[in-house]
C-alpha positions as CSV (number, residue, x, y, z in Angstrom):
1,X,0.0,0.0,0.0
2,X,1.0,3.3,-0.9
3,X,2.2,5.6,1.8
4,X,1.2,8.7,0.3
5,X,-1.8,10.5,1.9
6,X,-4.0,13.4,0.4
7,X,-6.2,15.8,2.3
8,X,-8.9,17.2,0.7
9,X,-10.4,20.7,2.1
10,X,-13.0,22.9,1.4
11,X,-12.3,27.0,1.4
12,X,-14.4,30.0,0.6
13,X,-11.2,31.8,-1.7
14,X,-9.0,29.3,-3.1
15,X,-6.0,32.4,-3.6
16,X,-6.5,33.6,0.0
17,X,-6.0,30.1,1.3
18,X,-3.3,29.7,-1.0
19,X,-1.8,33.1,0.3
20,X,-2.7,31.8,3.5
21,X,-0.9,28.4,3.6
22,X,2.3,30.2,2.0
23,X,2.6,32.6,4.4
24,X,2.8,30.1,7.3
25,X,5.5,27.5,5.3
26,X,3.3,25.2,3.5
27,X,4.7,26.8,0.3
28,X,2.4,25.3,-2.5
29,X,0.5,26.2,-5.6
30,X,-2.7,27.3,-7.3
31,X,-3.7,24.9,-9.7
32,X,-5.9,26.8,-12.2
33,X,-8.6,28.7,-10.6
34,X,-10.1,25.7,-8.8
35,X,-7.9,24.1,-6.3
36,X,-4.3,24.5,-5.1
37,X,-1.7,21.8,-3.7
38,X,0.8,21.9,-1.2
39,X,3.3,19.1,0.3
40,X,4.0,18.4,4.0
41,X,6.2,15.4,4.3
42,X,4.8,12.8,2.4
43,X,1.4,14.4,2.3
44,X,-0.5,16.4,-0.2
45,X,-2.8,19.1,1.1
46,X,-5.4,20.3,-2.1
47,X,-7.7,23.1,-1.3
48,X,-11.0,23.0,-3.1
49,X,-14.0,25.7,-3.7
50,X,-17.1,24.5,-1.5
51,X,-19.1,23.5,-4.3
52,X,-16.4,21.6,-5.8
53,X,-15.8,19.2,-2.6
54,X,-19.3,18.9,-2.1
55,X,-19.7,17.9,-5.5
56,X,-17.7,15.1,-5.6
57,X,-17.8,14.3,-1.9
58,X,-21.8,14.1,-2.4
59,X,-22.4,15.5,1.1
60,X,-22.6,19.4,2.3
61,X,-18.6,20.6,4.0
62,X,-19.0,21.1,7.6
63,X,-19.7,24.3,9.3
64,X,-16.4,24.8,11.3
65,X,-17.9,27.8,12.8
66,X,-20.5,25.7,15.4
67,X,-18.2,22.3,14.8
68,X,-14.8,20.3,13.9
69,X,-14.4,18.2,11.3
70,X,-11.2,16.4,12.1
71,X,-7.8,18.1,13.9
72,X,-4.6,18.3,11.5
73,X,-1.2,17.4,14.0
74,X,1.9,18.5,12.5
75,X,5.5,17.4,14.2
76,X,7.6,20.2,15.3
77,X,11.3,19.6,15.9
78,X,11.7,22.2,18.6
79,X,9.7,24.4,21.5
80,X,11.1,27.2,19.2
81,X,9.8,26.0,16.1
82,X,6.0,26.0,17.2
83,X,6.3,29.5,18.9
84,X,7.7,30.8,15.4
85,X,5.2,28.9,13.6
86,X,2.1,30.3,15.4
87,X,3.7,33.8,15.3
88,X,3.5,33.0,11.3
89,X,-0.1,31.7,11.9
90,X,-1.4,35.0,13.3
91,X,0.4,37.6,11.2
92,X,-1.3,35.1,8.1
93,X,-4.9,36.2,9.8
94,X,-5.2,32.3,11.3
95,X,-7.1,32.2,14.1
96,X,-5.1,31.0,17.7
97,X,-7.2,28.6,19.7
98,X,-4.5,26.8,21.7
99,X,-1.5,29.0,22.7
100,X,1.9,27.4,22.9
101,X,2.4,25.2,26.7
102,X,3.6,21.8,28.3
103,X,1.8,18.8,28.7
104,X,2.6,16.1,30.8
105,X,5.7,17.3,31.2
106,X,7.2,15.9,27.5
107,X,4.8,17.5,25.1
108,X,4.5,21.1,24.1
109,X,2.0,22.1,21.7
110,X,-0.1,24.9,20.4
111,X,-3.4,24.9,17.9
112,X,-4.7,27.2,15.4
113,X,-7.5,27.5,12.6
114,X,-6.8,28.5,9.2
115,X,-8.8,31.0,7.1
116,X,-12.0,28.4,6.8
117,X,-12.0,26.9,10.5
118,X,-9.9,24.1,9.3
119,X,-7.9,23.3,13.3
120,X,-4.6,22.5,12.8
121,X,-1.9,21.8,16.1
122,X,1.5,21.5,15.8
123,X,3.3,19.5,18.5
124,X,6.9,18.7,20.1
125,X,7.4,15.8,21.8
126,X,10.7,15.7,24.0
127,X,11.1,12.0,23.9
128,X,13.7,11.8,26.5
129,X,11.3,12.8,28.8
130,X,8.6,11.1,27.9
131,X,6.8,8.1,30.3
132,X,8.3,4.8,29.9
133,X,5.7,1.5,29.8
């Protein structure tokens, strides 16, 4: 099996998104006016108008104002990294709804929402600290 995965998301603006997702380091592309693509790791992120994902989704997208659909995690290397990244989030217009802290002692973390409600967190995890079974 393939280790490839693509995630498909709905947006309002397919350029602002675009603009969006550059802005924070997912540098990427329009592909015509309807979509654009971007690669994380071995991942492919498209970006699709509404009626376009409903289309061939055959179901309505979710409204990510009143609900979440799913939660994107992202691997950080450092503490560092997601504080910079998150600064990069909000000066992109994202919107912050977990501010960077410690978890358990071994995880630091911090979550955010693009332009459409999309949540996205990107984490740390400080294996050397973490619990041993």
């Amino acid at each position: 099996m393939s280790q490839k995965i693509w995630i498909n998301l709905p947006v309002k603006d397919v350029v602002k998104s675009t603009t969006f997702f550059n802005e924070i380091g997912f540098h990427g592309e329009n592909v015509g006016n309807e979509r654009a693509q971007f690669v994380i790791g071995q991942t492919m992120i498209l970006l699709f108008p509404d009626a376009s994902f409903e289309k061939f989704t055959g179901a309505k997208t979710a409204d990510t104002s009143h609900s979440a659909e799913v939660i994107f995690s992202i691997g950080a290397d450092s503490r560092e990294e997601v504080d910079a990244f998150i600064q990069k989030v909000e000066f992109a217009g994202g919107t912050i709804f977990g501010k960077p802290g410690e978890t358990d002692g071994w995880m630091y973390g911090a979550g955010f929402a693009d332009l459409d409600g999309h949540r996205w967190n990107l984490l740390y995890m400080d294996e050397s600290k973490m619990p041993k079974r």
